[in-house]
Residue, then its C-alpha position, 0 to 999 in steps of 0.5 A: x517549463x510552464x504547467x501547460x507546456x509539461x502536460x502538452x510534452x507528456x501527453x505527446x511522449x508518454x503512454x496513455x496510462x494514467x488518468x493524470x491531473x492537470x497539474x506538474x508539481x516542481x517543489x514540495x516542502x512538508x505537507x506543501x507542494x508548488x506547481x511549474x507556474x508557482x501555484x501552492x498545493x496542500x498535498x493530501x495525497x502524500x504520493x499515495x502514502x509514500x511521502x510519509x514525511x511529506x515532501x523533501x524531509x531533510x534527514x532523507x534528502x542528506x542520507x540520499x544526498x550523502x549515499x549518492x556520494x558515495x556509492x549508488x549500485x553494486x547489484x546483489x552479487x555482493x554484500x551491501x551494508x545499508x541493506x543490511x543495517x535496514x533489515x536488521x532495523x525491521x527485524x529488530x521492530x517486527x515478527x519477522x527475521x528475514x528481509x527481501x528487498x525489491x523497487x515497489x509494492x507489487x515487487x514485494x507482493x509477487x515476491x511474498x506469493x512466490x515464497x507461498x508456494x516455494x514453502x509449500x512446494x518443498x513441504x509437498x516435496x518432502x512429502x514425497x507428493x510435490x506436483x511437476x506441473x500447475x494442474x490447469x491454465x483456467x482455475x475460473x472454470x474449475x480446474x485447479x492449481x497444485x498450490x492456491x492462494x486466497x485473498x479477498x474482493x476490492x483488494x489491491x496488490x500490484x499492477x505486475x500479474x501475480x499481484x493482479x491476480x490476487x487483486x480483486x478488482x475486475x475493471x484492472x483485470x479487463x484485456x488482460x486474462x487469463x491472470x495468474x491460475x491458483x488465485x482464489x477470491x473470496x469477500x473481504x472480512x467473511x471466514x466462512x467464505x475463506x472456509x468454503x474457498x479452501x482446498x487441499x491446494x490451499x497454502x496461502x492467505x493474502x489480505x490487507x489488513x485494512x484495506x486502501x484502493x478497495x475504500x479503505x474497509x477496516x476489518x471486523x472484529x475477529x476476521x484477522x485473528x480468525x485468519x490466523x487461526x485457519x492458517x495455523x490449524x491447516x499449515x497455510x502461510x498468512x501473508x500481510x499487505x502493509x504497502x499503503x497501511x504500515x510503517x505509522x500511518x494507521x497509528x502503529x508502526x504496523x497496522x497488524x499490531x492494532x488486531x492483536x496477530x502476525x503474519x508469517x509474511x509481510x510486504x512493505x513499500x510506499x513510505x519505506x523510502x521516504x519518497x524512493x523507490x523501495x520495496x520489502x518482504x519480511x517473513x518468520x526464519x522457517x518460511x523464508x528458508x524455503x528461498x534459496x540463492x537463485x530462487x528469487x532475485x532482483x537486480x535494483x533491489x535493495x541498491x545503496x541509495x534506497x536503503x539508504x533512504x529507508x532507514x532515514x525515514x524510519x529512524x525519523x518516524x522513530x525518533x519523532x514517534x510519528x505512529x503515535x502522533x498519527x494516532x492522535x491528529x488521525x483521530x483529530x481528521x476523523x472527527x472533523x470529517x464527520x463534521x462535515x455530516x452536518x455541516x454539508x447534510x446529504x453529501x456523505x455517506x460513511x466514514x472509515x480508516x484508521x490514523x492518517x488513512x481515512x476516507x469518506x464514502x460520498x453520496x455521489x462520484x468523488x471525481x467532481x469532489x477531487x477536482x473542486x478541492x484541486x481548483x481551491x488548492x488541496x489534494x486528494x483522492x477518490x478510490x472505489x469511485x465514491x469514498x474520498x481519500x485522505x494520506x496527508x503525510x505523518x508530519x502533518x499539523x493540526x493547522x493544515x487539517x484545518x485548512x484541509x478541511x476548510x476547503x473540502x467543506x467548500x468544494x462539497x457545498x459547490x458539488x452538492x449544490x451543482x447536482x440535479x435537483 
């Protein structure tokens, strides 16, 4: 099949949910991926942080090519040892000691949610006070829910309704109200916002780190820690969104670490599998004993194959300190893109990110900028309509930041140049 044939069966047989490039990738090889018409792609978007090794790494493809052998699913109505090896990797590497395994990132962030509220449930319950019923449908108009979340403005958690619900982006949530009662939404990096949009049915904090869809916004100083120190002085449960930003890319295996403070939940996915699907929470032994067997549950999660995947890839992002090396070529990208500040005076704005997550605000919409780098065979792309993203995988090399950078300058020079005088 030709480019054009796979867009024409697409757009015939699939639901209109993605604004798709036009382009259908067939092979991928490290940071490179061809087209079904043999075009070559420097690939930047990573499969939006997933590929963390870039595309077909051979430890992955042998561990999968082996499981798949071997056994592929069982379900969890039994014991399932390269699910548990995994957990015990993360453990081991983490503040955590327990693991939950589901198939994607807002699996794991509807998972961390439910664990919130259990924990806070059975508190309330062995208080003597638990709640029978949720307060109110419409939490908007005043009402309230007998165990609210917090979480933050341009955050992104998931397409699944508990996930967004806590995100807080409006255009995702448009035709599809009421959301999830009990989310409370507050500005990104402001405590005295957290402090005011508290309440005695508070239990929970939901933040990303840094956050990735809402355009790459690092935190200032002290908002984590201070977070903490909210959650530890009223007994609310901090829960980390590592989806896009852990496992390396930010230049630590998990992106907490550079701000001195753990969470007592995190959910991971996206570079977990290494390119497969999987997903995970991992929570402190006294909030994960608030689940108990039938509480939680998922039919695909944490299958033979996945994790088999997952601890591939995270034995070769150990092995080959990949956080390490993308703290250095991250900080290499940084400063080339800020180059381009006066190589292409006006096209941009701000620059921002941590490691290999980096992005750049434009002086003008990103989607021209996206196309441009498309069409001169680099991908990227744009998050909060104006800030250009760049994920390219953890074994990247200097030379292919080069090249990246080459053809991003050339495509800001034509966009700039074609804008209305």
């Amino acid at each position: 099949m030709t480019t054009e044939t796979v867009i024409e069966l697409g757009r015939r047989v699939l639901m209109n949910t993605y604004g798709r490039l036009p382009v259908a990738p067939v092979r991928g090889q490290g940071s490179r991926l061809w087209d079904a018409d043999g075009r070559e792609y420097l690939d930047f978007v990573s499969g939006l942080a997933a590929n963390a090794l870039g595309h077909c790494h051979p430890a992955v493809v042998e561990a999968v090519r082996e499981q798949a052998g071997r056994l592929l699913h069982v379900s969890n109505l039994y014991h399932i040892a390269p699910q548990a090896e995994l957990a015990a990797w993360l453990v081991e590497r983490s503040f955590a000691d327990r693991a939950f395994f589901c198939n994607s990132g807002a699996e794991a962030v509807e998972g961390a949610l439910k664990l919130a509220r259990k924990r806070a449930w059975r508190r309330a319950r062995a208080a003597g006070k638990a709640p029978d019923a949720v307060a109110g449908p419409d939490t908007s108009a005043g009402s309230r829910a007998p165990f609210e979340v917090i979480a933050f403005h341009k955050s992104f958690h998931g397409r699944t309704y508990g996930a967004l619900s806590a995100t807080g982006q409006p255009r995702y949530h448009q035709g599809f109200e009421p959301l999830l009662p009990g989310i409370r939404l507050v500005p990104y990096g402001d405590l005295d916002a957290v402090a005011r949009a508290a309440s005695p049915a508070t239990c929970a904090v939901l933040v990303e780190p840094v956050q990735g869809e809402g355009g790459l916004n690092v935190p200032p100083p002290g908002f984590l820690p201070g977070l903490r120190a909210m959650c530890d002085r009223h007994g609310w449960t901090l829960v980390f969104d590592e989806i896009q930003c852990g496992l390396g890319r930010t230049g630590r295996l998990f992106c907490h670490q550079h701000f001195g403070v753990e969470p007592d939940v995190m959910t991971l996915a996206k570079a977990l599998g290494g390119g497969v699907a999987i997903g995970a929470v991992l929570a402190r032994e006294d909030v994960a004993a608030a689940f108990e067997p039938g509480d939680h549950a998922s039919t695909f999660g944490g299958n033979p194959l996945a994790c088999a995947a997952a601890l591939a890839t995270l034995r070769v992002i150990e092995a080959e300190t990949l956080p390490e090396r993308a703290a250095r070529l991250g900080a290499y990208l940084s400063d080339a893109l800020r180059a381009l500040a006066r190589t292409v005076p006006g096209a941009t704005i701000e620059f921002r990110g941590l490691g290999l997550l980096q992005g750049v605000r434009l002086a003008f919409p990103g989607a021209p900028v996206v196309q441009a780098c498309l069409e001169r065979g680099l991908l990227v792309n744009c998050t909060d309509t104006d800030v250009l993203r760049l994920l390219p995988p953890l074994v990247v090399t200097e030379a292919e930041i080069d090249r990246a950078l080459e053809i991003l300058e050339a495509s800001l020079v034509a966009v700039t140049a074609a804008l209305p005088a």
